[in-house]
Residue frames relative to the residue before (quaternion, step in Angstrom):
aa qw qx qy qz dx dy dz
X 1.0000 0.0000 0.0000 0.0000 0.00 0.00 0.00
X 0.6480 0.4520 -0.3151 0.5257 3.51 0.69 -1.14
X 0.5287 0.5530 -0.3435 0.5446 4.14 0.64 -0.67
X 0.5015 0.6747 -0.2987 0.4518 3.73 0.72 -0.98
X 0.8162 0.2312 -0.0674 0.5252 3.27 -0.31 -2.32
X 0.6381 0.4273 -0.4763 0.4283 3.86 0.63 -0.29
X 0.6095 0.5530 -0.3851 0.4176 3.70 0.36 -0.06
X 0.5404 0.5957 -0.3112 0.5062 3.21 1.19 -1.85
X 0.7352 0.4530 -0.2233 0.4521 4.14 0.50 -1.40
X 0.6740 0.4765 -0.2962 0.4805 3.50 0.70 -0.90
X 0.7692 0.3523 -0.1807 0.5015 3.83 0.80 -0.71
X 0.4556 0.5521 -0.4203 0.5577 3.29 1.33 0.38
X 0.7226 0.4862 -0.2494 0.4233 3.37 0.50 -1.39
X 0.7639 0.3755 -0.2552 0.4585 3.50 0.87 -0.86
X 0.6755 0.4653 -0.3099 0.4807 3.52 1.02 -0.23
X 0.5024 0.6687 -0.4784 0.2676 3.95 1.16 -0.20
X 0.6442 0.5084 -0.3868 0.4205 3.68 0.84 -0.52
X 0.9174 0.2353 -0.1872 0.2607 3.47 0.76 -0.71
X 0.3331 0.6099 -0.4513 0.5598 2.87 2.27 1.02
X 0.5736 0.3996 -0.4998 0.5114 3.79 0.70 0.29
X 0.6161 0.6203 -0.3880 0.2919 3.52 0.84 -0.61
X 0.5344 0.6654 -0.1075 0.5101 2.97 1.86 -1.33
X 0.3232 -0.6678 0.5405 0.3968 4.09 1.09 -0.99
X 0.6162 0.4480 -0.4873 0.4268 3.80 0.68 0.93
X 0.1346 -0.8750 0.4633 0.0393 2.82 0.54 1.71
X 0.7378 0.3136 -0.2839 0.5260 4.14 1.24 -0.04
X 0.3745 -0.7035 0.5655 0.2121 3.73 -0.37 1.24
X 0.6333 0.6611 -0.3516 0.1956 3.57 0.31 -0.68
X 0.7581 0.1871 -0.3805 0.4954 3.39 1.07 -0.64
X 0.4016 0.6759 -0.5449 0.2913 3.98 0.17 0.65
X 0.5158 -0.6220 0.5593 0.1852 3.08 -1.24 0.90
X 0.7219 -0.3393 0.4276 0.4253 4.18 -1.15 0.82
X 0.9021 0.2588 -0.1520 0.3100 3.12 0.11 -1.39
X 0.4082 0.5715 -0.5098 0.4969 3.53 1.36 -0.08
X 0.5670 0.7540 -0.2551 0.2119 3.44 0.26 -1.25
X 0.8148 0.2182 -0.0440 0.5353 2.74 0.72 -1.91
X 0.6046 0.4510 -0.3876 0.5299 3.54 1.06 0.21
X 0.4370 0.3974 -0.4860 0.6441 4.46 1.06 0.55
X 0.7318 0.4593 -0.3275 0.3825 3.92 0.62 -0.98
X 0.6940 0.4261 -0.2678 0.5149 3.63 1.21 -0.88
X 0.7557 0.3698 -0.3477 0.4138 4.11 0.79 -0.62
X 0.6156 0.5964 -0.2902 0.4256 3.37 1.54 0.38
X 0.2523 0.7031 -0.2098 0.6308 3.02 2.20 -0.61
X 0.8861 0.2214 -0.1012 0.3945 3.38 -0.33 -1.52
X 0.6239 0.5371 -0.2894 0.4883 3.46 0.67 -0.06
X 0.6192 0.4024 -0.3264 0.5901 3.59 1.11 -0.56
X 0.7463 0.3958 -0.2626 0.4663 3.74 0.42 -1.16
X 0.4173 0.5981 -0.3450 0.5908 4.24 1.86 -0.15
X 0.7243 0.4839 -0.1509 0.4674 3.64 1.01 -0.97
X 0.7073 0.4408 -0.2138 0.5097 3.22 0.84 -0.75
X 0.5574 0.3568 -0.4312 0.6132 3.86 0.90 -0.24
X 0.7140 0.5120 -0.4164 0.2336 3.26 -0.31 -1.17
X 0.5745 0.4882 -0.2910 0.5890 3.90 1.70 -0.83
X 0.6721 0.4210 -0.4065 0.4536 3.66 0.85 -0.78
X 0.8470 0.3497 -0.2820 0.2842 3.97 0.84 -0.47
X 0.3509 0.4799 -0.5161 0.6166 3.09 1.89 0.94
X 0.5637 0.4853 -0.5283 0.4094 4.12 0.16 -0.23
X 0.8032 0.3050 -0.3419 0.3807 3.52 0.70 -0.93
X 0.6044 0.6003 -0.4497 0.2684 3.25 0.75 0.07
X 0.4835 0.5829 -0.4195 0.5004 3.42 1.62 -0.85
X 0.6650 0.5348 -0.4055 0.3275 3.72 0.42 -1.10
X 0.7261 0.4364 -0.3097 0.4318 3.37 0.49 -1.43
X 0.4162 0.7981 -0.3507 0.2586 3.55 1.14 -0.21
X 0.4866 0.7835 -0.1267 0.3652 2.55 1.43 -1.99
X 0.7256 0.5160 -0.1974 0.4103 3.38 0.28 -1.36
X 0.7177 0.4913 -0.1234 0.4778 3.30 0.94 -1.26
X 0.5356 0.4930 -0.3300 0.6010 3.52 1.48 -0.41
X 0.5900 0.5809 -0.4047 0.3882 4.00 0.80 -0.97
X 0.6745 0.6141 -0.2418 0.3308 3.11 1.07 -1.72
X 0.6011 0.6452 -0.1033 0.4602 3.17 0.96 -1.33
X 0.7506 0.4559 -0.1545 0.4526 3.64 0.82 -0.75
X 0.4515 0.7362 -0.1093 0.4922 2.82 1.65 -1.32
X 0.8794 0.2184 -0.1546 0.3937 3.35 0.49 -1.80
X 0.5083 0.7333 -0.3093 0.3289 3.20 1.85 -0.33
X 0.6949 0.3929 -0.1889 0.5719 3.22 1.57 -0.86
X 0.6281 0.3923 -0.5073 0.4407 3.53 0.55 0.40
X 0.5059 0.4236 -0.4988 0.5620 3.80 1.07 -0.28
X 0.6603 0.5388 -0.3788 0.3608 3.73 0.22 -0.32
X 0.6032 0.3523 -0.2302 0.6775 3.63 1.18 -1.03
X 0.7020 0.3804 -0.4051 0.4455 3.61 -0.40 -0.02
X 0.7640 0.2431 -0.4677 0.3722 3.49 0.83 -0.23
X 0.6214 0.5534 -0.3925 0.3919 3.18 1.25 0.27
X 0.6017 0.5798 -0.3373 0.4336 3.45 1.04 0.67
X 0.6739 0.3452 -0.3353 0.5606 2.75 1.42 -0.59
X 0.5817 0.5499 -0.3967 0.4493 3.81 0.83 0.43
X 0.7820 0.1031 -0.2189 0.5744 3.40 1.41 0.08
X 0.4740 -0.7550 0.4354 0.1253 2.83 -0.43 2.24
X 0.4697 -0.6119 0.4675 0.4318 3.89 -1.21 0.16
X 0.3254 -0.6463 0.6901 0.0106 3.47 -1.37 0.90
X 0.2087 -0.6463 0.7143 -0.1688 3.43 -0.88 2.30
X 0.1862 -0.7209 0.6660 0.0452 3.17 -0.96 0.81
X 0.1931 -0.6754 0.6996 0.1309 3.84 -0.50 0.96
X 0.2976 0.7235 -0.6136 -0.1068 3.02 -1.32 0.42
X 0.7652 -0.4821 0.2910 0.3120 3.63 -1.55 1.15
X 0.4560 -0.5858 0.4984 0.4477 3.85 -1.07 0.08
X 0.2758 0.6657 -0.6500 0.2414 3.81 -0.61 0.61
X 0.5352 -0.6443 0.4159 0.3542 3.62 -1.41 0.58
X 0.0023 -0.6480 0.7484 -0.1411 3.39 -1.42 0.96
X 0.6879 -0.4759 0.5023 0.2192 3.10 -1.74 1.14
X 0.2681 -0.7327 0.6185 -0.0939 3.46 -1.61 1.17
X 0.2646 -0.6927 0.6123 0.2744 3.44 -0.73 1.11
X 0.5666 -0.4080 0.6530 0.2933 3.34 -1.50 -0.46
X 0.5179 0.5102 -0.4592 0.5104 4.14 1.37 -0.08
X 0.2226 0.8819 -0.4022 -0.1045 3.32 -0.17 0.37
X 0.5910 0.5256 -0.3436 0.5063 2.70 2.17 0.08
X 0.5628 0.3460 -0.4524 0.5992 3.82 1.17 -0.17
X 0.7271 0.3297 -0.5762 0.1750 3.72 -0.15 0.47
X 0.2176 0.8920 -0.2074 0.3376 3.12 1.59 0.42
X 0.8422 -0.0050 0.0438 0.5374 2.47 0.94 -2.05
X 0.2707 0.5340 -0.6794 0.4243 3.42 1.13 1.32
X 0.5706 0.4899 -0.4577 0.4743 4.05 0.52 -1.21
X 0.7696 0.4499 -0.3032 0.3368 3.91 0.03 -0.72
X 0.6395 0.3225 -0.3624 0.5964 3.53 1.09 -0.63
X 0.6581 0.3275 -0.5078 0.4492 4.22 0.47 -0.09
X 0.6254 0.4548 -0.4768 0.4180 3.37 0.13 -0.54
X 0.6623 0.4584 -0.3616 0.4695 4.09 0.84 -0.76
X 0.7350 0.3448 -0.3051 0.4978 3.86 0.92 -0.26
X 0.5538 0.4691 -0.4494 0.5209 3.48 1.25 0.15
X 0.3455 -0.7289 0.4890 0.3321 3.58 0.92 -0.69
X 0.3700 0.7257 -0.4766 0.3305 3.73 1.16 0.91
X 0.4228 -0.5518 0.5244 0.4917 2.81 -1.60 -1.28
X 0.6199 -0.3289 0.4318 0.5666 3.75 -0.93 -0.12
X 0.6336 0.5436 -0.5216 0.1761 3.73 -0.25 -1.20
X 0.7420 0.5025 -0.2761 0.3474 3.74 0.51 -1.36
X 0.8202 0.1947 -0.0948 0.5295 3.96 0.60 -0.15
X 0.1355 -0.7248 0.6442 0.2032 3.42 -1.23 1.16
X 0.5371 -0.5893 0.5426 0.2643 3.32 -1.51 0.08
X 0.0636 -0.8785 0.4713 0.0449 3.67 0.22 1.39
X 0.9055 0.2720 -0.0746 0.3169 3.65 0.93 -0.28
X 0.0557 -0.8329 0.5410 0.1027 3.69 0.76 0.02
X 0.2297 0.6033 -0.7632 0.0291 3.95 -1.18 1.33
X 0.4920 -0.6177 0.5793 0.2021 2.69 -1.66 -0.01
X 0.5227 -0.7029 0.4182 0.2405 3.23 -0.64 1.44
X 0.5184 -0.6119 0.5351 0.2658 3.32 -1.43 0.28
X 0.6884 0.4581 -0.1675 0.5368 3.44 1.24 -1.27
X 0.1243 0.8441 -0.5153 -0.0804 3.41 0.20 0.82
X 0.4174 -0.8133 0.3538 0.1978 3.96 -0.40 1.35
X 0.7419 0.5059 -0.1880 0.3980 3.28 2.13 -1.14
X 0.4195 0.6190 -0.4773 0.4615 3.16 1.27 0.68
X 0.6343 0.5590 -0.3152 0.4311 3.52 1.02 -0.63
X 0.7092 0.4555 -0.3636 0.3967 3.79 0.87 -1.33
């Protein structure tokens, strides 16, 4: 009996906030079991709420990705049409003196890979300058 009225008190106390929520705004004339069923379908509904916000968060996240993708492809249709709109530009230039790096093997093979995408020979162009680009592409692959 005493186990009884301490429950009866304990499930009152915990159930007063969300039997007003409910529109039973006096606990007093309900029966144990009303109680704990306003205390359990209120329960569920908050903790029904709370996933249901946690499995629309992940979806917005996993979204994300699909937005990356999208961007991604926008700017390679975007670089590709801007390559192919600006053709490559060999410079030929005459024997006459001009300053030498000390690279003499990477200036080699820049002359060898233009002269292989121009479809020449090495003979017609020297390689007078070497910078480094700002836009670097091989950090990306």
């Amino acid at each position: 009996m005493k186990i009884k009225k301490t429950l009866l008190i304990v499930c009152s106390m915990l159930s007063m906030f969300s039997l007003t929520a409910c529109g039973a705004s006096d606990a007093s004339g309900l029966t144990l079991k009303e109680i704990l069923m306003k205390a359990l379908i209120n329960t569920l509904l908050g903790m029904g709420t709370v996933f249901i916000v946690l499995i629309l968060i992940s979806l917005i996240i996993s979204c994300f990705t699909l937005i990356s993708k999208l961007q991604n492809r926008s700017e390679a249709k975007k670089k590709a049409a801007v390559e192919e709109v600006k053709p490559a530009v060999v410079e030929t230039i005459p024997d006459e003196a001009e300053e030498y790096v000390d690279d003499n093997e990477l200036i080699a093979v820049i002359a060898a890979a233009i002269a292989a995408a121009e479809g020449t020979s090495v003979d017609g162009f020297r390689v007078r300058s070497i910078k480094r680009s700002k836009n670097n592409a091989w950090k990306r692959a």
